[in-house]
VEXKOLLO-318695 format. One record per residue (C-alpha): residue in three letters; x, y, z. Coordinates in nm, 4 decimals. Each point is the difference from the previous one (the first is absolute). Layout:
ALA  X  Y  Z
...
***
This chain:
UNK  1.6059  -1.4084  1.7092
UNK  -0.0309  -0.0750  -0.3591
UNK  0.2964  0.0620  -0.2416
UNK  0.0487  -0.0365  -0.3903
UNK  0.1972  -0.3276  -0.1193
UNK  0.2606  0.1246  -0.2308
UNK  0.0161  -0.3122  -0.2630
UNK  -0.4195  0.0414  -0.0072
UNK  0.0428  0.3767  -0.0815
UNK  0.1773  -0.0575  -0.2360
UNK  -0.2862  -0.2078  -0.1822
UNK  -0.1975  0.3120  0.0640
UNK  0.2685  0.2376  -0.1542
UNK  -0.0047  -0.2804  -0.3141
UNK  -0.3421  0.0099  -0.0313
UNK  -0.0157  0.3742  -0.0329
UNK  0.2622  -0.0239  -0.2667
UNK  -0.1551  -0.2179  -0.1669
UNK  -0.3133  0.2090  -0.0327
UNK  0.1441  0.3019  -0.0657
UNK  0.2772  -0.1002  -0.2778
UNK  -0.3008  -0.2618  -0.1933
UNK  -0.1639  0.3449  -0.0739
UNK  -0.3513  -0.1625  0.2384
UNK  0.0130  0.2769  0.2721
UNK  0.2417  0.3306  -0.1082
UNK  0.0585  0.0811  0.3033
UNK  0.0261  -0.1022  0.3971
UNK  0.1241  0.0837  0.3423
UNK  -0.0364  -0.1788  0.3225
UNK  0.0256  0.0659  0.3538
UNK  -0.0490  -0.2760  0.2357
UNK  0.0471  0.0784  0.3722
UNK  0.0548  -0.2829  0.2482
UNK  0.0680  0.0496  0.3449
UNK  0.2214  0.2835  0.0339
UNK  0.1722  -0.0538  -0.3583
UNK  -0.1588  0.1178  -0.3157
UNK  0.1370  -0.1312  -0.3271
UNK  -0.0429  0.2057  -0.3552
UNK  0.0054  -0.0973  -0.3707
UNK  -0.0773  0.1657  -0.3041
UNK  0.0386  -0.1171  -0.3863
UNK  -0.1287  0.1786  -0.3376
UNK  -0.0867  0.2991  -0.1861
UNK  -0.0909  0.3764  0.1144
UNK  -0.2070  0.0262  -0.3006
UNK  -0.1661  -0.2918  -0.1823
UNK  0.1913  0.0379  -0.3673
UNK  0.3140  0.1029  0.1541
UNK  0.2044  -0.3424  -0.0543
UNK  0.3038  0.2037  0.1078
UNK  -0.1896  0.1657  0.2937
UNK  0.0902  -0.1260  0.3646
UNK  -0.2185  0.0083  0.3033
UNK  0.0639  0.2887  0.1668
UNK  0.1433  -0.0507  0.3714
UNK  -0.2563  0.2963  0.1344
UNK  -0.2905  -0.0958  -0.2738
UNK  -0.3208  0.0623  0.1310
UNK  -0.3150  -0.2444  -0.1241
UNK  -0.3481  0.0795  -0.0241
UNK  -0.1515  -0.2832  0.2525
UNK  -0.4054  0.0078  -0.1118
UNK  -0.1853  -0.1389  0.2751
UNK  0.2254  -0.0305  0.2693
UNK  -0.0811  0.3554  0.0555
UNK  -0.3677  -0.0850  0.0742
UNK  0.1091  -0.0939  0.3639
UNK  0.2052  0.2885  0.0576
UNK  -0.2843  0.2655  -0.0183
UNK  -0.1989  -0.2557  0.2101
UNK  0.2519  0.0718  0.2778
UNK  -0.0163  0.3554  -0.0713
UNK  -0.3781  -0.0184  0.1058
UNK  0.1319  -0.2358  0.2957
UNK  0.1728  0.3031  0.0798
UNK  -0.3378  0.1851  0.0101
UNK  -0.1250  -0.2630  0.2094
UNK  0.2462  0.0335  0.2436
UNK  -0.0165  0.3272  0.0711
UNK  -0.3835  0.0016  0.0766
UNK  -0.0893  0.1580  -0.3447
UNK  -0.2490  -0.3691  -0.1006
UNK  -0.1007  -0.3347  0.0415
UNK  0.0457  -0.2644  -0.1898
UNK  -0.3880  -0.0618  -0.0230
UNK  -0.0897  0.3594  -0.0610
UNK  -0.2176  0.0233  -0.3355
UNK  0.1849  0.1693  -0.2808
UNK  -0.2823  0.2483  -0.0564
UNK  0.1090  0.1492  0.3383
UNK  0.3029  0.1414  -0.1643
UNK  -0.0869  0.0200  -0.3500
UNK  -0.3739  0.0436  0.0012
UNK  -0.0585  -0.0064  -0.4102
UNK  0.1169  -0.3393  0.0360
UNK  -0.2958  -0.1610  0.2128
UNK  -0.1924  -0.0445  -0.3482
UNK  -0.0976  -0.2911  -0.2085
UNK  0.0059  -0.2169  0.2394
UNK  0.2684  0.0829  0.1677
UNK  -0.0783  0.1266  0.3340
UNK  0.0671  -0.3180  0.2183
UNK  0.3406  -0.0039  -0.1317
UNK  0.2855  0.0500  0.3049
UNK  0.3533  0.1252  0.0046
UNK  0.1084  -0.4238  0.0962
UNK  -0.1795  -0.0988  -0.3180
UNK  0.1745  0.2389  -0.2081
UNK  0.3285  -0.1260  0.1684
UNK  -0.1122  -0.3634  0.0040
UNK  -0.1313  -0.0262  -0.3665
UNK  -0.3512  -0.0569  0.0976
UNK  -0.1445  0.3079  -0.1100
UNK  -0.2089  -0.1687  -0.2755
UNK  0.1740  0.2461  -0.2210
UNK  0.1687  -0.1273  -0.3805
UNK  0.3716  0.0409  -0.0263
UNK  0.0254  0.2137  -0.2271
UNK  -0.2746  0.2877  -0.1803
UNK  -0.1933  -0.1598  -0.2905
UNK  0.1922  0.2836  -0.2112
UNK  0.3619  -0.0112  0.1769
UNK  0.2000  -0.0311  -0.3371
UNK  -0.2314  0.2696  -0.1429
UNK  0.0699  0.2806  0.2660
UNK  0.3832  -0.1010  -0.0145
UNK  0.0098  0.0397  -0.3338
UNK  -0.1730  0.3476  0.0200
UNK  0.2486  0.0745  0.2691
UNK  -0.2549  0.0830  0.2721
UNK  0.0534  0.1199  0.3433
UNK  0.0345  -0.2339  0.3072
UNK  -0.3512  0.2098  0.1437
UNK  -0.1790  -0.0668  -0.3288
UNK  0.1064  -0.3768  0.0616
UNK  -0.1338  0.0203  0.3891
UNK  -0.2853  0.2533  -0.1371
UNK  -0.1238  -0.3387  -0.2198
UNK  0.0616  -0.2465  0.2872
UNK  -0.2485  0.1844  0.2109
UNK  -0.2873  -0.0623  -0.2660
UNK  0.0631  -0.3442  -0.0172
UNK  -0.2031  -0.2621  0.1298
UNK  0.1653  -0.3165  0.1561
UNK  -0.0317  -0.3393  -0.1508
UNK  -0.1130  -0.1558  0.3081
UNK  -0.1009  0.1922  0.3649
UNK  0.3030  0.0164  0.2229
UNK  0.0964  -0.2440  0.2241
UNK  -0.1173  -0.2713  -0.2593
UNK  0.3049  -0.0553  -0.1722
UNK  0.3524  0.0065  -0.0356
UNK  0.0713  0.1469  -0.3281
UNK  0.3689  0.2012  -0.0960
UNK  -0.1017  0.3916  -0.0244
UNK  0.2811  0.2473  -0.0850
UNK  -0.3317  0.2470  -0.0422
UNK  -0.0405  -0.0342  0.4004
UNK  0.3277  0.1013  0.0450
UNK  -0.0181  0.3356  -0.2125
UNK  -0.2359  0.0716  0.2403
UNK  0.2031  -0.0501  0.3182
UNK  0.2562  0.2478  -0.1844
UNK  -0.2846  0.2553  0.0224
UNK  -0.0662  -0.1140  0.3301
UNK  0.3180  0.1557  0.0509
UNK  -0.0681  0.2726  -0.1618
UNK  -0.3038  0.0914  0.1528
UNK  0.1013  -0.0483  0.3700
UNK  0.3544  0.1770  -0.0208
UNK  -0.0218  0.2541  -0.2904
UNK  0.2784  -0.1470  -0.0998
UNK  0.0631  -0.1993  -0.3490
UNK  0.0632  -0.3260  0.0292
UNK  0.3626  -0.0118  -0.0960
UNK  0.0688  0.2894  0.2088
UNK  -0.1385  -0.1834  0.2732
UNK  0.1657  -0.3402  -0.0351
UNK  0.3072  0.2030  -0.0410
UNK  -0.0207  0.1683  0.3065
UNK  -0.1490  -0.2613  0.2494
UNK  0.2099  -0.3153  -0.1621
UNK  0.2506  0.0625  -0.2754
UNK  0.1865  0.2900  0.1947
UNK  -0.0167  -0.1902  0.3481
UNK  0.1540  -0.3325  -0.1541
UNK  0.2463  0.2019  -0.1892
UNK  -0.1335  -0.1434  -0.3095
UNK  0.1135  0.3094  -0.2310
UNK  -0.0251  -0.2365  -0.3547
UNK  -0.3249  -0.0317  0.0650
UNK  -0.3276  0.2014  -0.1398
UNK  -0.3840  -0.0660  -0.1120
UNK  0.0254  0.1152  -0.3470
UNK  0.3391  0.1938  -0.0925
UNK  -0.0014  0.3257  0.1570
UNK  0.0974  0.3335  -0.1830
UNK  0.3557  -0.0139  0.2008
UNK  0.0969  -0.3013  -0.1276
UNK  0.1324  0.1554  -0.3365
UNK  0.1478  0.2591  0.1517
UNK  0.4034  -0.0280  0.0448
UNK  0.3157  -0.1486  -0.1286
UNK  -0.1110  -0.3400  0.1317
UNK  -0.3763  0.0421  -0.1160
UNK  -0.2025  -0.3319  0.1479
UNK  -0.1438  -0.0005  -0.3408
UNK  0.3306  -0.1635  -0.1221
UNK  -0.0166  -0.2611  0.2074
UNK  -0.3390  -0.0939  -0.0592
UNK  -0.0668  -0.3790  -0.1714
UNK  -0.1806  -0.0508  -0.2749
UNK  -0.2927  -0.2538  0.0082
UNK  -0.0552  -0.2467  -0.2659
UNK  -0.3552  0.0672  -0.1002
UNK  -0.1590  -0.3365  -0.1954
UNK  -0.1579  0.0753  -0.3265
UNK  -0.3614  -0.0039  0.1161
UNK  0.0700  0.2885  0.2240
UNK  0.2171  0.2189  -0.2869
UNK  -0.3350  0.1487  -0.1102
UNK  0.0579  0.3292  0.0200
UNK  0.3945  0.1678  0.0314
UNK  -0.1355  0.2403  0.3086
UNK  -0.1491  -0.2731  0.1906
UNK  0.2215  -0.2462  0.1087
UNK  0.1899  -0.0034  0.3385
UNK  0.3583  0.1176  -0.1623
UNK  -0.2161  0.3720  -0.1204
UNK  0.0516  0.3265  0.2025
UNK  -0.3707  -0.0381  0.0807
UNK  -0.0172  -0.2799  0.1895
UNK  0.3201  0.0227  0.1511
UNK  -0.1373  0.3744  0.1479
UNK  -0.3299  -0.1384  0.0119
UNK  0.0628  -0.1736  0.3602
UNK  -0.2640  -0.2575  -0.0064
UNK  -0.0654  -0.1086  0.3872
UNK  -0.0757  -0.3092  -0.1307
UNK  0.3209  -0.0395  -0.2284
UNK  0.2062  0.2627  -0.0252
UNK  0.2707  -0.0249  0.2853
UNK  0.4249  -0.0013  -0.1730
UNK  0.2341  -0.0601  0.2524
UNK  0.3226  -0.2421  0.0345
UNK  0.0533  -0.3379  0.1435
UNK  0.2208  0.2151  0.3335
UNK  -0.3279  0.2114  0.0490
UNK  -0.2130  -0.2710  0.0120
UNK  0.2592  -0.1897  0.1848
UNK  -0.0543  0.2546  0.2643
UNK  -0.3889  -0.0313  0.0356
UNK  0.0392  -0.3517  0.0395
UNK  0.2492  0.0364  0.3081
UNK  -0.2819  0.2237  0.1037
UNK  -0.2085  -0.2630  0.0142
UNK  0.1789  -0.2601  0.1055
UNK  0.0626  0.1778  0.2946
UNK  -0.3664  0.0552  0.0485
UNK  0.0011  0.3635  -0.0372
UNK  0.3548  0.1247  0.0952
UNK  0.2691  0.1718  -0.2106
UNK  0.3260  0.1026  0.1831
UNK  -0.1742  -0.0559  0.3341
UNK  -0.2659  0.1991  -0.0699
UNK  -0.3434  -0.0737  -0.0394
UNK  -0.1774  0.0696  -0.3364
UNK  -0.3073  -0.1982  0.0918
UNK  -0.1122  -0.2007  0.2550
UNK  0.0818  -0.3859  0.0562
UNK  -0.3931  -0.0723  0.0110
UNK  -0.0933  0.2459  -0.3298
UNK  0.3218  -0.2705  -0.2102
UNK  -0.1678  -0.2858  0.1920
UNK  -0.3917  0.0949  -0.1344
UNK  0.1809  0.0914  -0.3596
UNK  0.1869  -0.3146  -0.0820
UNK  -0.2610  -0.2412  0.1596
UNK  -0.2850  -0.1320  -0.2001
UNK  -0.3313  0.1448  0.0410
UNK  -0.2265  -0.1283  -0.2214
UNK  -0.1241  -0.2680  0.3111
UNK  -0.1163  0.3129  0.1227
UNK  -0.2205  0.1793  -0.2607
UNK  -0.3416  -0.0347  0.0798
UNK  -0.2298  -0.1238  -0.2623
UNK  0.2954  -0.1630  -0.1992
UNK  -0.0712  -0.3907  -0.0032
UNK  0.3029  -0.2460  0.0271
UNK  -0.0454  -0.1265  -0.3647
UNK  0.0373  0.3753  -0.0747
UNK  0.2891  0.0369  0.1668
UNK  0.1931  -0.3758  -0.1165
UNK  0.3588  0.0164  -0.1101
UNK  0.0225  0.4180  0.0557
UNK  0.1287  0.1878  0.2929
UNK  0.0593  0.3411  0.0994
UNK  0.1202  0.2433  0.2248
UNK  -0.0211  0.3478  -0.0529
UNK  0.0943  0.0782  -0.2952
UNK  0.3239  -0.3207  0.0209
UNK  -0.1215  -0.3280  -0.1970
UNK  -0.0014  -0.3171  0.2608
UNK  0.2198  -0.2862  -0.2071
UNK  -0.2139  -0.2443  0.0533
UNK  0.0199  -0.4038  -0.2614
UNK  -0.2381  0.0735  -0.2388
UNK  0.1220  0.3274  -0.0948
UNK  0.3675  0.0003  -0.0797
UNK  0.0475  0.2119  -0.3247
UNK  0.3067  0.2315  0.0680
UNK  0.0981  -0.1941  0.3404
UNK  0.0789  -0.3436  -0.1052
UNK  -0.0397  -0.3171  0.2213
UNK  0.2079  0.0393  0.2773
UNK  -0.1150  0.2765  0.2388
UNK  -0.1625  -0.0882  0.3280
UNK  -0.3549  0.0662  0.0911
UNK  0.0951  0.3444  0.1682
UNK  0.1729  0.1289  -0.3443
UNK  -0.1865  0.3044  -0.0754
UNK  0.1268  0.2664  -0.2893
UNK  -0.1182  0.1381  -0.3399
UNK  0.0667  0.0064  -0.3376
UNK  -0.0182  0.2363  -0.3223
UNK  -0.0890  -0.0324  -0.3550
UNK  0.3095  0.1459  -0.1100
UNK  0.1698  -0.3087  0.1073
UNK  0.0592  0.0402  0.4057
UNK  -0.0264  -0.1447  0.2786
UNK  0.0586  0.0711  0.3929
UNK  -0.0382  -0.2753  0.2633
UNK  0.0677  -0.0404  0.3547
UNK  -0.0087  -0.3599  0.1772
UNK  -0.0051  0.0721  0.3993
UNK  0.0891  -0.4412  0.0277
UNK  0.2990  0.0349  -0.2249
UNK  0.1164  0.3717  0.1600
UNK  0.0258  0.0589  -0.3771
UNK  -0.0967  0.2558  -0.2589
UNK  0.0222  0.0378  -0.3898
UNK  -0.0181  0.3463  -0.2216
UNK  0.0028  -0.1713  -0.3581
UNK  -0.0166  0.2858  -0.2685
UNK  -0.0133  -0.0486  -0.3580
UNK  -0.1164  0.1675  -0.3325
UNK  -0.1958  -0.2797  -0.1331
UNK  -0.3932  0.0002  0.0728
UNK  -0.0627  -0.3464  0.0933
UNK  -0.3573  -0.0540  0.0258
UNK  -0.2058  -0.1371  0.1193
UNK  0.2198  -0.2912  0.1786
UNK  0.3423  0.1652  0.0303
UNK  0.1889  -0.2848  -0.1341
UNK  0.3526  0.1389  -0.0090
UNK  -0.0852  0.1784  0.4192
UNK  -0.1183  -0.3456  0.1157
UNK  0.2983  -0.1838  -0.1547
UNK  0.2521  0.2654  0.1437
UNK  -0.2266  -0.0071  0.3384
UNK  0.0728  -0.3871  0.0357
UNK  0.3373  0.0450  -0.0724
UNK  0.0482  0.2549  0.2643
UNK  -0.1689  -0.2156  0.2593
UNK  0.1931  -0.2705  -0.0899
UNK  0.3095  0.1430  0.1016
UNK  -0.1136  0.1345  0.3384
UNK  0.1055  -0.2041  0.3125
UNK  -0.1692  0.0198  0.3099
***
């Protein structure tokens, strides 16, 4: 059973001061879980001009992208109960979609990031800045046409996962936040944890809002004062594809989830085989996708595979069955199966696009794990 060694944590705890008190990151809290001991740190600022300001104890982050994996399991969810298949066409569910090309595309492309589809809209900063609706976003995605057929290549779509939020939609009659809420959040006891700040959360003496940390947004992406990720628009917008706050303990808790291969408190969330099919790499399997294609990339549904040639955000040192994601708001979850380790880094420094401060705290972390 793996444990943490205390002098090389403290290298880790050194590192994040260092980080924090330079002024390069504002703000950053750990969680690392090894074995059946989980270690915490936290350094920096609640709000990014706040030189006085400490890092709330309860502070809750915005984490980007790592929530792009969390409504994928919401769909596994769907899938388990007999409501899809993965290789069901999209159209079958949200028939305005099959257009422009798009008709081939499957629910394990959208979850696999071989839809074909572009990452973001052509206008994405336009419709933020006009503060449009998360169905006039999906309303555009389903006019788009795809950059290449599906199954051809692997290309990074946060448009195919707006769509799997109205997958959601469409199959319970539910939202998706009300949904993730309900079949995840609320059955892991995850109660700091929301896609896109819900109405309740100002309500109260001890109003969530409070405790909410402020991202540093760089000055490329200060274009407009409504549109950045810190704005009461996005953070109510709920992006499926970015819009998940939550605290290091909350994700903590998914990760024992699925560490334990579907379990919480003896009781079984999902299924060994659905974590198994999730956290493997599938790419191998998509047909039409040739191996130069697929070279360097992996993944599951909806996790990244860690593989050598991609190591932005998870260092050097994870093992070949790492899996995990990361966020452009400066996050990163990972899970190493070999090492019977995992790492919640949170920060409020956008680091992209090769996560230098993540990977450097990542290798620390590793470093002082002993198997």
């Amino acid at each position: 059973m793996s444990r943490i060694h205390p002098a090389r944590w403290q290298t880790v705890e050194q590192l994040v001061d260092q980080y924090c008190e330079s002024g390069q990151v504002p703000a950053i809290a750990l969680q690392v879980i090894t074995g059946e001991t989980t270690c915490h740190y936290r350094q920096g600022r609640q709000s990014v001009e706040d030189d006085n300001g400490t890092l709330r104890d309860d502070a809750i982050f915005l984490v980007a992208s790592i929530t792009k994996p969390i409504v994928v399991l919401g769909v596994l969810k769907l899938l388990e109960q007999g409501e899809l298949l993965l290789n069901d066409r999209v159209k079958q569910y949200i028939p305005e979609f099959g257009c422009a090309g798009k008709h081939g595309i499957t629910i394990r492309h959208l979850m696999t990031h071989t839809s074909g589809l572009p990452d973001m809209l052509p206008n994405n900063r336009e419709l933020r800045s006009a503060q449009a609706s998360l169905s006039e976003f999906v309303r555009q995605i389903c006019e788009l046409t795809p950059d290449e057929p599906p199954g051809r290549i692997v290309q990074y779509q946060s448009t195919g996962i707006a769509i799997l939020g109205e997958l959601i939609q469409r199959i319970t009659g539910k939202s998706a936040p009300q949904y993730l809420r309900d079949e995840l959040f609320q059955p892991l006891e995850m109660q700091d944890t929301s896609l896109g700040v819900p109405p309740e959360w100002s309500k109260g003496g001890a109003a969530r809002l409070e405790r909410l940390v402020e991202i540093h947004v760089p000055p490329e992406l200060n274009v407009e004062p409504h549109w950045d990720w810190n704005s009461p628009y996005w953070r109510g917008f709920g992006a499926p594809w970015g819009g998940l706050f939550t605290t290091p303990a909350d994700l903590g808790k998914l990760v024992g989830m699925l560490q334990q291969q579907g379990l919480v408190l003896d009781q079984r969330l999902f299924s060994a085989q659905t974590i198994r099919q999730a956290t493997r790499d599938q790419l191998p399997e998509i047909p039409g996708l040739s191996e130069t294609a697929r070279q360097g990339k992996g993944w599951g549904l909806g996790w990244q595979i860690v593989t050598r040639a991609k190591s932005e955000y998870y260092g050097d040192l994870l093992s070949d069955q790492a899996y995990g994601h990361g966020g452009a708001t400066g996050t990163v979850l990972w899970i190493d199966p070999q090492l019977d380790a995992a790492a919640i880094i949170l920060t409020t420094e956008p680091q992209e696009p090769h996560g230098r401060y993540l990977a450097r705290l990542s290798n620390a972390i590793v470093a002082a794990i002993e198997v």
